[in-house]
LUMSEMI-980210 format. One line per 5 residues: number of its first residue (from 1); their letters; for each residue x, y, z of C-alpha. Coordinates in steps of 0.02 Angstrom, whole numbers, plus 50000, padded with zeros to 5 digits. Layout:
<pts>
NUM = a = X:Y:Z | ...
</pts>
This chain:
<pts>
1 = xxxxx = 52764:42562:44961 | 52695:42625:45130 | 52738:42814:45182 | 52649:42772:45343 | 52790:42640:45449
6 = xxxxx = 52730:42671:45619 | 52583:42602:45713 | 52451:42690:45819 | 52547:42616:45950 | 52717:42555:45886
11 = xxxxx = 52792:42520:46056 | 52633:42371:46071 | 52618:42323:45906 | 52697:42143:45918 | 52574:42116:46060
16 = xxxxx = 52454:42235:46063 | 52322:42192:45907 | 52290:41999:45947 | 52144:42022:45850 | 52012:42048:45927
21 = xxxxx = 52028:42037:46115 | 51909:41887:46141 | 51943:41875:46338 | 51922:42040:46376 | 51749:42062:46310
26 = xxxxx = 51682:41895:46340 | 51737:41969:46536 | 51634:42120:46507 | 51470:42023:46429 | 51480:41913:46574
31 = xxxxx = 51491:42055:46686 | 51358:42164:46609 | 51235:42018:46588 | 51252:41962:46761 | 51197:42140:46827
36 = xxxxx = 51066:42165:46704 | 50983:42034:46679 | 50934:42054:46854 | 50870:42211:46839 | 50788:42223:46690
41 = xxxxx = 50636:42095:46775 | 50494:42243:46730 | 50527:42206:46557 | 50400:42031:46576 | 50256:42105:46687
46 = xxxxx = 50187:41923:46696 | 50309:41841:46781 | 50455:41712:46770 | 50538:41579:46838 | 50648:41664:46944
51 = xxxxx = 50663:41817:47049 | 50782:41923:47151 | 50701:42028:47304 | 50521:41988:47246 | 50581:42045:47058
56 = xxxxx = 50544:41941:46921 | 50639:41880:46787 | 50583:41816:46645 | 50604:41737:46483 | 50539:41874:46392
61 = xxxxx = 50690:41991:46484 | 50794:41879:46426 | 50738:41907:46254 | 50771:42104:46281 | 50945:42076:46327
66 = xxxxx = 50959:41956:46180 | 50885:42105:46096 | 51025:42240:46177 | 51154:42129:46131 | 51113:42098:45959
71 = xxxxx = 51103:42292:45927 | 51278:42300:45991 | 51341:42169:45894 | 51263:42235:45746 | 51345:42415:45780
76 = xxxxx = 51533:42319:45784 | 51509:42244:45629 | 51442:42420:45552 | 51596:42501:45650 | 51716:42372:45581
81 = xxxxx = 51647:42397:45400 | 51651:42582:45404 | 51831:42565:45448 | 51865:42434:45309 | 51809:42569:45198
86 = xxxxx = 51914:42700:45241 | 52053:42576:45231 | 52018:42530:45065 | 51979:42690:44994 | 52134:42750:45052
91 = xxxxx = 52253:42611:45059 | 52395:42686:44998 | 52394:42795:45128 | 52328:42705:45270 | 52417:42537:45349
96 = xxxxx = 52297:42396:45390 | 52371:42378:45571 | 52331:42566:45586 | 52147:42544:45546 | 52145:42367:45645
101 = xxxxx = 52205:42433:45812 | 52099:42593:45796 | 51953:42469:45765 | 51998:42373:45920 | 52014:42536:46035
106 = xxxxx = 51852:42592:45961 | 51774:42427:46007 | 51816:42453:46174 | 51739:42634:46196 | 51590:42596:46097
111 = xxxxx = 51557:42452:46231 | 51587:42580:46366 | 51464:42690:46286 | 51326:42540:46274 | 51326:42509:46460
116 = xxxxx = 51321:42690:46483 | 51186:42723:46374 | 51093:42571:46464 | 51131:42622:46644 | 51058:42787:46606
121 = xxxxx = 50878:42726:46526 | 50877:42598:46683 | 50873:42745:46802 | 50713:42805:46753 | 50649:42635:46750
126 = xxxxx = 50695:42606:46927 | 50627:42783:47007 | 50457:42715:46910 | 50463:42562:46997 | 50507:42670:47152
131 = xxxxx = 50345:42769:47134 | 50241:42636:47108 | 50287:42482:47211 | 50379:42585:47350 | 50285:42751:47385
136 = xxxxx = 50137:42690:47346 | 50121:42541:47398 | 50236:42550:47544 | 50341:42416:47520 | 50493:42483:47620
141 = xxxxx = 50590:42321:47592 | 50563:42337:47424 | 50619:42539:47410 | 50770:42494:47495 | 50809:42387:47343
146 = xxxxx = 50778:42488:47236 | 50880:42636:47303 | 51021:42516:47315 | 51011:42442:47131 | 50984:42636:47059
151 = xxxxx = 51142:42684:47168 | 51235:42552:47095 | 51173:42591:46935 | 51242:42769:46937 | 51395:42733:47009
156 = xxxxx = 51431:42612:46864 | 51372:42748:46738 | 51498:42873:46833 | 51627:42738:46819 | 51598:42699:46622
161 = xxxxx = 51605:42867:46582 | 51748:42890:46650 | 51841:42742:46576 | 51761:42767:46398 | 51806:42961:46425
166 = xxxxx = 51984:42901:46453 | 52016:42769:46305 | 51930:42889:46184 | 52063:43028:46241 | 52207:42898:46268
171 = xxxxx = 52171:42842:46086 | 52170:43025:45998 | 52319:43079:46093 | 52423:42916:46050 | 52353:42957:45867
176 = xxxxx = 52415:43124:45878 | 52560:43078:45915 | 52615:42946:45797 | 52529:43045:45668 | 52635:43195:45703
181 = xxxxx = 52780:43097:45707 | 52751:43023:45551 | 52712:43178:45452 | 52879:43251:45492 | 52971:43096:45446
186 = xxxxx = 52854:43110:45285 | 52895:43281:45247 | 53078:43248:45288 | 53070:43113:45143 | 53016:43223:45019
191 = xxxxx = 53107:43299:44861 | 53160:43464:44845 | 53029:43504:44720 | 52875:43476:44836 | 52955:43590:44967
196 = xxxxx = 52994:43711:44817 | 52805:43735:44808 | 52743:43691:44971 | 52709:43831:45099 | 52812:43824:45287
201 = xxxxx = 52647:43902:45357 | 52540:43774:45281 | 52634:43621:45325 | 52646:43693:45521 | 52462:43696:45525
206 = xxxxx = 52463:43516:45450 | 52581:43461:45580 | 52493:43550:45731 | 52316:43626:45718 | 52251:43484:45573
211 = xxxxx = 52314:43326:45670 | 52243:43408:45821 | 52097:43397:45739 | 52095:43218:45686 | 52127:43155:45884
216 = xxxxx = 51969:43261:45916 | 51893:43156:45775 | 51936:43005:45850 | 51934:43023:46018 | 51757:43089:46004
221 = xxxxx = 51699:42981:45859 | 51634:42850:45936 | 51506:42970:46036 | 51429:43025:45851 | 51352:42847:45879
226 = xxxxx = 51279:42878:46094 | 51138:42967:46015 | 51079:42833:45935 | 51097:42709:46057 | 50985:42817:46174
231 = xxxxx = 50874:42862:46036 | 50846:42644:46006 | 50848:42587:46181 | 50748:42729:46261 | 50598:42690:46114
236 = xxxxx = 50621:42514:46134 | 50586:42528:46336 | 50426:42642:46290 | 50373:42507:46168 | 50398:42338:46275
241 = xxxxx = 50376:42410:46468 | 50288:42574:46485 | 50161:42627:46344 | 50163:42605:46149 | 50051:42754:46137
246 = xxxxx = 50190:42860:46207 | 50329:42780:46106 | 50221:42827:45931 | 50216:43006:46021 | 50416:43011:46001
251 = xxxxx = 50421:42952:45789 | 50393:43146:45750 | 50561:43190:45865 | 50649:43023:45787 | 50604:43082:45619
256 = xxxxx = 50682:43262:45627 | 50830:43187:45740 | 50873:43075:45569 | 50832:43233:45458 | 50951:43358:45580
261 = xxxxx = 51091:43220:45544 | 51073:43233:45344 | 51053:43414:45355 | 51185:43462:45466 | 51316:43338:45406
266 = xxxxx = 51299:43432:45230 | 51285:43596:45279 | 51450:43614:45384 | 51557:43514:45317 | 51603:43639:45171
271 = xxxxx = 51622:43739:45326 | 51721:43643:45417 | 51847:43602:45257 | 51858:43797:45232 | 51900:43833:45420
276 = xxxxx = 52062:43726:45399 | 52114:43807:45249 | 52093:43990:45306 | 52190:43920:45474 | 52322:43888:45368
281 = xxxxx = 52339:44055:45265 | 52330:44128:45447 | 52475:44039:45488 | 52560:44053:45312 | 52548:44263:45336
286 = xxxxx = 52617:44247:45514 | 52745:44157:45454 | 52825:44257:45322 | 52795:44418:45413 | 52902:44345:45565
291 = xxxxx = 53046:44261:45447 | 53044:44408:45347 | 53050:44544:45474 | 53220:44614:45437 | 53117:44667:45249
296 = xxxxx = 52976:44728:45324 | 53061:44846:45418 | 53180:44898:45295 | 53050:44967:45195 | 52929:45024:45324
301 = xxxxx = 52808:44926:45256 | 52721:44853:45454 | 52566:44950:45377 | 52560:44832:45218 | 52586:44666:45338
306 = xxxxx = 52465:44726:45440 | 52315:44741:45301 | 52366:44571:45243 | 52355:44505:45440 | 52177:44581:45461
311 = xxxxx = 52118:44499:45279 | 52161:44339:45332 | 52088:44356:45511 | 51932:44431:45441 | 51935:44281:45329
316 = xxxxx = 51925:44152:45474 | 51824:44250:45562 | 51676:44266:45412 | 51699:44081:45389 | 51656:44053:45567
321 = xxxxx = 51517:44166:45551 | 51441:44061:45411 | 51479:43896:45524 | 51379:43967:45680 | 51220:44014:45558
326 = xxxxx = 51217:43846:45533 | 51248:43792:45712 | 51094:43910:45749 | 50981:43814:45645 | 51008:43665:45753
331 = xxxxx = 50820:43633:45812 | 50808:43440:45862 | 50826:43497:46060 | 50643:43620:46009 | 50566:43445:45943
336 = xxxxx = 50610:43370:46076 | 50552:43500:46223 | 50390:43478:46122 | 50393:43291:46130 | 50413:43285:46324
341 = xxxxx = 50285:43401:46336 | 50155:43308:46215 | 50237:43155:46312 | 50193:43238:46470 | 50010:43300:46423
346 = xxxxx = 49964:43135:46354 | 50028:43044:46498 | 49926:43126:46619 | 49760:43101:46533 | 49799:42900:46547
351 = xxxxx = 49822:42931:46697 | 49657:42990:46739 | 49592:42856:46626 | 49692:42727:46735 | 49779:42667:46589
356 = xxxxx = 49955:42705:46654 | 50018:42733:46822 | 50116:42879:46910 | 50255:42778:46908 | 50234:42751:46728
361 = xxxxx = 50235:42902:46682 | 50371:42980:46786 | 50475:42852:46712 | 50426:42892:46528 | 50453:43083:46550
366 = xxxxx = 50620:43038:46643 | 50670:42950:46488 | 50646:43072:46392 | 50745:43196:46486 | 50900:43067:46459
371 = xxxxx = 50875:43127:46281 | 50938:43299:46300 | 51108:43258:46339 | 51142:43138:46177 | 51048:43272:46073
376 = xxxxx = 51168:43404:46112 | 51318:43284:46086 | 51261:43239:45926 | 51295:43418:45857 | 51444:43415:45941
381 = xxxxx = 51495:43251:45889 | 51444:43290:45714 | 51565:43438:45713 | 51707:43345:45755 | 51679:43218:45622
386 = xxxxx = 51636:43331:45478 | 51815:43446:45539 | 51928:43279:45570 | 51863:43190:45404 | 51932:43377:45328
391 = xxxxx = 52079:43377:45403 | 52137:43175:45353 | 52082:43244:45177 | 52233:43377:45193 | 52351:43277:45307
396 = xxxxx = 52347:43127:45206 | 52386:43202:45068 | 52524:43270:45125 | 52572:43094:45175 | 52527:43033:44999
401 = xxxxx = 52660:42885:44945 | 52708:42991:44797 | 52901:43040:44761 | 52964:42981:44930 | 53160:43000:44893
406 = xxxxx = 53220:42851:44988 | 53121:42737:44864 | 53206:42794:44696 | 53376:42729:44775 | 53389:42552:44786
411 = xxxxx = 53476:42455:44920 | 53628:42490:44859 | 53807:42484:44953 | 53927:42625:44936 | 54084:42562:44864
416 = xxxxx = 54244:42526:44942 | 54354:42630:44834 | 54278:42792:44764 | 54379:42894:44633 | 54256:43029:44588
421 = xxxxx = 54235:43046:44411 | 54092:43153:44358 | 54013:43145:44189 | 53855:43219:44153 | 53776:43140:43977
426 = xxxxx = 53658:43222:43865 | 53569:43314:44035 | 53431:43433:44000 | 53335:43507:44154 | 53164:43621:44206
431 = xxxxx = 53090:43673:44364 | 52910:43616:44381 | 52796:43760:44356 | 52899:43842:44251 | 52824:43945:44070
436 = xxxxx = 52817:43831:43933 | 52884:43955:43831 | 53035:43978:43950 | 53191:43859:43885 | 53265:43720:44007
441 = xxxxx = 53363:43802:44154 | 53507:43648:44071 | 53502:43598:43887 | 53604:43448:43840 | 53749:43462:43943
446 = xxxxx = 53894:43357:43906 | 54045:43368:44015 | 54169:43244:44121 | 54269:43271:44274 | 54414:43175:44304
451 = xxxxx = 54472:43091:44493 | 54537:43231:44595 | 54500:43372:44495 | 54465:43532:44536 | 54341:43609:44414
456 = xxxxx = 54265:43789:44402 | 54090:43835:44354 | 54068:44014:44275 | 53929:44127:44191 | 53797:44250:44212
461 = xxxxx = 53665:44236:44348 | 53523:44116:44313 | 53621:44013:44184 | 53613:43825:44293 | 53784:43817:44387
466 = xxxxx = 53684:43806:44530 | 53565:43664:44470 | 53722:43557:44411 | 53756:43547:44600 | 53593:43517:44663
471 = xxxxx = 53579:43367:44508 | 53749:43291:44599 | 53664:43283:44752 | 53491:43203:44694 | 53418:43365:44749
476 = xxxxx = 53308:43368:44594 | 53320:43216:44451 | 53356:43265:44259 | 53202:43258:44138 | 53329:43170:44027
481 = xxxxx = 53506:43132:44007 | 53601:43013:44123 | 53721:43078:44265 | 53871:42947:44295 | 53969:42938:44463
486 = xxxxx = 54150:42835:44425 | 54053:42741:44268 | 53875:42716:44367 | 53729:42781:44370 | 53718:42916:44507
491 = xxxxx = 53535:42819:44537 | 53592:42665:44574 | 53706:42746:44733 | 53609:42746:44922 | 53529:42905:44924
496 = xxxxx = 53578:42938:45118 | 53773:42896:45088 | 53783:42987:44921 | 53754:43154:45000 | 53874:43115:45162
501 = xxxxx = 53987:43086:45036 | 53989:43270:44940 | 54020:43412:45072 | 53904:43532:44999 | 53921:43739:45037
506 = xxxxx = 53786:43807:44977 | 53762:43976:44917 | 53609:44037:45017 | 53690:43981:45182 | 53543:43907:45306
511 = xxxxx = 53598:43877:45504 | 53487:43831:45638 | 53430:43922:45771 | 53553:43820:45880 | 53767:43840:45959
516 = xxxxx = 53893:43875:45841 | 53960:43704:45880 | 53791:43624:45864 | 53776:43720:45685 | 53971:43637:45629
521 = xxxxx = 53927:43475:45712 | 53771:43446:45613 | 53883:43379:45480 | 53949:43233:45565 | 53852:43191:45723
526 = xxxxx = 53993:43064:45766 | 54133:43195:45778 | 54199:43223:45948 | 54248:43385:46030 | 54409:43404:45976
531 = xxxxx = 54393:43369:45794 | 54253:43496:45770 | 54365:43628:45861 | 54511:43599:45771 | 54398:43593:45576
536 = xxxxx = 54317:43770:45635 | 54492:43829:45657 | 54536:43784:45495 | 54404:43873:45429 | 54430:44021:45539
541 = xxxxx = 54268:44006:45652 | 54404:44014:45782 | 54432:44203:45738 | 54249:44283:45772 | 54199:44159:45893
546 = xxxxx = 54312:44222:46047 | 54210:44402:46019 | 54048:44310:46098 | 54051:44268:46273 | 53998:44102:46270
551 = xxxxx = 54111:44042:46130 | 54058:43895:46033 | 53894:43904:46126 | 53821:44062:46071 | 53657:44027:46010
556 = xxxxx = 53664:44102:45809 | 53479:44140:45824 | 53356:44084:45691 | 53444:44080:45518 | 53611:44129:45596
561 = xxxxx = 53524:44317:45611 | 53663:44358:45754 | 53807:44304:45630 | 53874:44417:45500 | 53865:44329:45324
566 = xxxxx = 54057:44304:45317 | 54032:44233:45502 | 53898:44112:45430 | 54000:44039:45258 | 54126:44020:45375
571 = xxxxx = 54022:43901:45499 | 53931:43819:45332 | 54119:43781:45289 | 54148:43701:45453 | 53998:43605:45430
576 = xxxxx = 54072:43543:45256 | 54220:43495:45298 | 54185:43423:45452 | 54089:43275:45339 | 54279:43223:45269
581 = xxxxx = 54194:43210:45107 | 54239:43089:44957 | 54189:43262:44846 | 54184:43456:44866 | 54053:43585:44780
586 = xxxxx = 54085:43755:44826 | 53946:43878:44791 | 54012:44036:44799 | 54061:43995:44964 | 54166:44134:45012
591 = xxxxx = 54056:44282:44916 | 54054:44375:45101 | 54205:44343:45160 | 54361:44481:45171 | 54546:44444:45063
596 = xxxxx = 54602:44391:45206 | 54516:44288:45294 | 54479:44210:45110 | 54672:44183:45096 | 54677:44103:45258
601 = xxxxx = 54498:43992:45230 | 54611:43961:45061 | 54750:43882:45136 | 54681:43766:45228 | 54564:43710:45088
606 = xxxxx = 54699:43659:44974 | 54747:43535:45097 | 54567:43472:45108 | 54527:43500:44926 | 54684:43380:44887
611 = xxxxx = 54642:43181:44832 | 54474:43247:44807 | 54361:43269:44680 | 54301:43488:44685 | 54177:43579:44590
616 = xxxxx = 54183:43747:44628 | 54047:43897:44578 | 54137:44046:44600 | 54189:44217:44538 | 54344:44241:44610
621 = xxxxx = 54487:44275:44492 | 54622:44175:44604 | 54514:44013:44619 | 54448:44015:44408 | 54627:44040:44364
626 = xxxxx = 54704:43918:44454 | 54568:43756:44437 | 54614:43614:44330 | 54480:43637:44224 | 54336:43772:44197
631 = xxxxx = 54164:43774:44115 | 54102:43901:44049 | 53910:43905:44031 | 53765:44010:43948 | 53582:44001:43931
636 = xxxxx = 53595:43815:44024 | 53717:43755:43881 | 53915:43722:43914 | 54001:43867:43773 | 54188:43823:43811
641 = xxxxx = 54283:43727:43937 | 54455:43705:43982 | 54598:43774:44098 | 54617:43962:44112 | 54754:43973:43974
646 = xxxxx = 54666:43884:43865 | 54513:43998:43877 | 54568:44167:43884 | 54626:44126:43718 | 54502:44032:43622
651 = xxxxx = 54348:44079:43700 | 54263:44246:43701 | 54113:44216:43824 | 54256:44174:43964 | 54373:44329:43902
656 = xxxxx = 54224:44441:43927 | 54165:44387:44117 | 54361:44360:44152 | 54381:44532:44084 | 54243:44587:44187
661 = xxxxx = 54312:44529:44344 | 54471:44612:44300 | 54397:44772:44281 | 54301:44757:44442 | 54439:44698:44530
666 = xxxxx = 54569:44842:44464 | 54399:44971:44504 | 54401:44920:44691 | 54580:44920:44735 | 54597:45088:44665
671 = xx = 54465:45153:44757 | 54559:45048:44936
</pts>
């Protein structure tokens, strides 16, 4: 089972990943060895058999670039390993054809950053040759050609850079993207029971700052390795054209550049792990305090959000704290300052001894230099891994393959001709992380609802009506017991139709910061105009709606905040109905409503209610007493059940909440 079903690039990937894409870098080898090789003549100071402009090239050059090329096709096959790896390490997260194409775009930056890397230790090499055979010998011919080669040189370093630049970026954002994408479909795909203990604030920091951080990862990721390209081809220049005495000077800055790597990689990357984390209970405090404004003012307490705002600020900010004292102990760039100048020192004592020449040793120093640039971008580079391989830790996690819904429901076809029976068998029922020493929220419940019915759920507060309806819809799946939909297993239905089939009103009414008509629609995309005005007449939208001034399209605000709570059952009731459902559960769906516009809402629902199969959860006297049947539960068991005749004589549990009800009911219209 994959959770990941997009591609980096799923509007290519029929033609995109062709393997590896032979033509186009066999084109760039050809290219880069046709320039190169005729420039890289110094390399065989003896001679060759052929030359360009007095520049020879010989068999020994050859060698080098035979030499270049097998260092670059040694760092693919390290690159394409590395990403093997991570496949199979996390290959139930990870598609092949995601780590495939990200291999091939890599390929393609990595050979960008090879001809870069070259261009830029060529330059030096050419001003050398500049000095020597140019200024001071005086060979203007030969100056000329020299200033032409470096200038076409640099522009092709300005022009690689900008390409590799480009593809790194292109790739992360594209990655970003799909990644994004995917994480919502993901999350949309979950059960109830993750998002019961997952954190809004937490998964919006997943979706936006974390994944942000993963295209820095891989846009920048193949830079970690420019460092050491320079570091290899600027030592293996000193070795074979300029001075081996030099090179050996440079071991001492190669050997703390490889010690800076282990160092630093180990040291921030607790760092860089914690940073994401306090991110998210950043964005987890300015979450709740926004949602839950309303509360915070009602009880004055801005001063207690406030505390809890500055904690996890101050958090961040110590953690970043920690992170730049070990950014601070970055020293490689003082190694290498010394190294130039030992480089430098040295260089002008062979001078004197006529061991090297001016050129020689401008070129050697110049080399250097190049150095300073890759040694900064290696901390950089280092950061970005260390935070991106963090943030795929949390991401794919999130992503993990475990308890996606759509999978426990087989492809299954709704049937033609639905009745409706319910029958719940032997179903017993806990939240996950509740006390073991806390009894089942449902214990055993038996019961059976007939085609058509219309069926009543009563008892105290916390005693599982709720949870039978949320166990109809597949919200949450029994621990054990089987739940039966007209003689089948309510498993064995398509998880998508079975809840388009049951209009669900739920007590804690949620609307989205959208129109009123946009809100009703939501339960049948498909419904024209018309129908969705006439349904929210029905259920009296009609009424309030004419108060706003732009009628159906008055945005409700985030949770319906700009709706009264009547206003809002009302509009969840539109929603419901507008579904034509093959079933009806009614969770205290008019609680906020007033007797009259309940007795108008009540109306219309018989007419929807009839042919259909309704549970209702509800403590109104009218609707109890006049359902077909009622159940009457306590402590997540089923006491009595039957019709309200039946009940107010046989069973005391209903007598006493009936008889409660009466006595509320009698209390409030004597105070009217």
């Amino acid at each position: 089972m994959s959770t990941i079903k997009s591609k980096i690039f799923p509007e290519k990937a029929e033609n995109d990943y062709k393997g590896y894409k032979v033509a186009e870098i066999t084109f760039l080898i050809i290219i880069f060895v046709t320039i190169f090789r005729s420039l890289i003549h110094f390399l065989a100071p003896d001679g060759g058999a052929e030359s360009i402009a007095g520049i020879d090239l010989s068999v020994e050059g050859g060698d080098i670039i035979i030499a270049i090329f097998a260092l670059w096709g040694s760092s693919q096959l390290l690159m394409v390993i590395v990403y093997l790896i991570v496949y199979f390490r996390y290959k139930n997260l990870i598609p092949l054809m995601y780590v495939l194409i990200i291999i091939e775009y890599t390929m393609r930056i990595v050979v960008g950053i090879i001809i870069v890397t070259l261009t830029r230790t060529l330059l030096p090499i050419i001003i050398g040759e500049i000095v020597d055979d140019a200024l001071i010998a005086l060979d203007y011919d030969k100056f000329i050609t020299l200033i032409v080669i470096g200038f076409a040189i640099y522009s092709m370093r300005n022009a690689m850079e900008y390409v590799t630049m480009m593809t790194g970026h292109y790739l992360g954002l594209k990655t970003e993207q799909n990644m994004r994408q995917e994480f919502f479909e993901t999350i949309q795909h979950k059960p109830l029971r993750y998002h019961d203990n997952a954190k809004a604030g937490d998964l919006q920091a997943l979706a936006t700052n974390d994944v942000r951080v993963i295209n820095a990862m891989i846009s920048h990721g193949a830079f970690f390795f420019y460092p050491f390209f320079q570091v290899a081809i600027t030592l293996l220049l000193l070795v074979t054209t300029l001075d081996v005495r030099l090179a050996l000077a440079c071991i001492p800055f190669v050997f703390f550049y490889v010690y800076f790597i282990l160092y630093y990689r180990r040291k921030i990357a607790p760092f860089a792990a914690k940073r994401l984390r306090k991110h998210s209970d950043l964005a987890i405090v300015l979450q709740d305090s926004i949602t839950g404004a309303s509360v915070v003012r009602s009880f004055a307490a801005e001063g207690l959000e406030r505390k809890k705002f500055k904690k996890a600020v101050n958090a961040f900010r110590d953690n970043s704290i920690g992170e730049y004292l070990v950014q601070a102990k970055y020293f490689p760039m003082l190694v290498l300052y010394i190294t130039i100048g030992i480089s430098l020192i040295l260089g002008i004592v062979f001078v004197y001894q006529n061991s090297l020449t001016i050129g020689e040793l401008a070129a050697t120093n110049l080399l250097l230099i190049t150095l300073i640039d890759p040694t900064n971008l290696i901390w950089w580079a280092t950061n970005d891994m260390m935070s991106g391989f963090a943030a795929c830790s949390r991401v794919f996690t999130s992503l993990s393959n475990e308890d996606i819904e759509d999978q426990c429901i087989k492809n299954q076809l709704w049937p033609k001709e639905f009745k409706g029976k319910i029958e719940f068998r032997d179903v017993t029922f806990t939240y996950e992380n509740e006390e073991r020493n806390r009894p089942p929220v449902l214990q055993n419940i038996n019961f059976t609802i007939e085609p058509n019915q219309k069926v009543a759920l009563v008892g105290p507060t916390g005693c599982g009506k709720t949870t039978i309806a949320k166990l109809l819809l597949l919200l949450y799946e029994p621990q054990q017991g089987t739940i039966l939909l007209d003689e089948k297993n309510i498993q064995d239905y398509p998880l998508a139709e079975l809840r388009k089939k049951i209009g669900y009103i739920e007590q804690n009414i949620y609307l989205f910061s959208q129109t009123i008509l946009e809100n009703i629609a939501f339960g049948n995309q498909n419904a024209n105009h018309d129908e969705i005005i006439n349904i929210a007449k029905l259920a009296q939208v009609d009424d309030f709606v004419q108060n706003f001034s732009d009628g159906y399209n008055t945005i409700v605000g985030e949770r319906g905040t700009r709706l009264s709570g009547g206003e809002k059952q009302r509009v969840a009731i539109a929603r419901a109905f507008l579904t034509n459902p093959a079933m009806l559960i009614l969770d205290d769906s008019v609680s906020a409503i007033d007797s009259e516009t309940e007795e108008k809402i009540g109306r219309a629902m018989e007419n929807i209610i009839k042919n259909r199969t309704t549970l209702i959860i509800t403590h109104r006297l009218h609707t109890i007493r006049t359902s077909d049947k009622i159940l009457v539960l306590k402590h997540g068991r089923i006491v009595s059940e039957g019709n309200h005749s039946e009940l107010i004589q046989s069973s005391e549990d209903y007598r006493r909440i009936f008889g409660k009800r009466v006595s509320l009911s009698t209390f409030k219209t004597n105070n009217t």
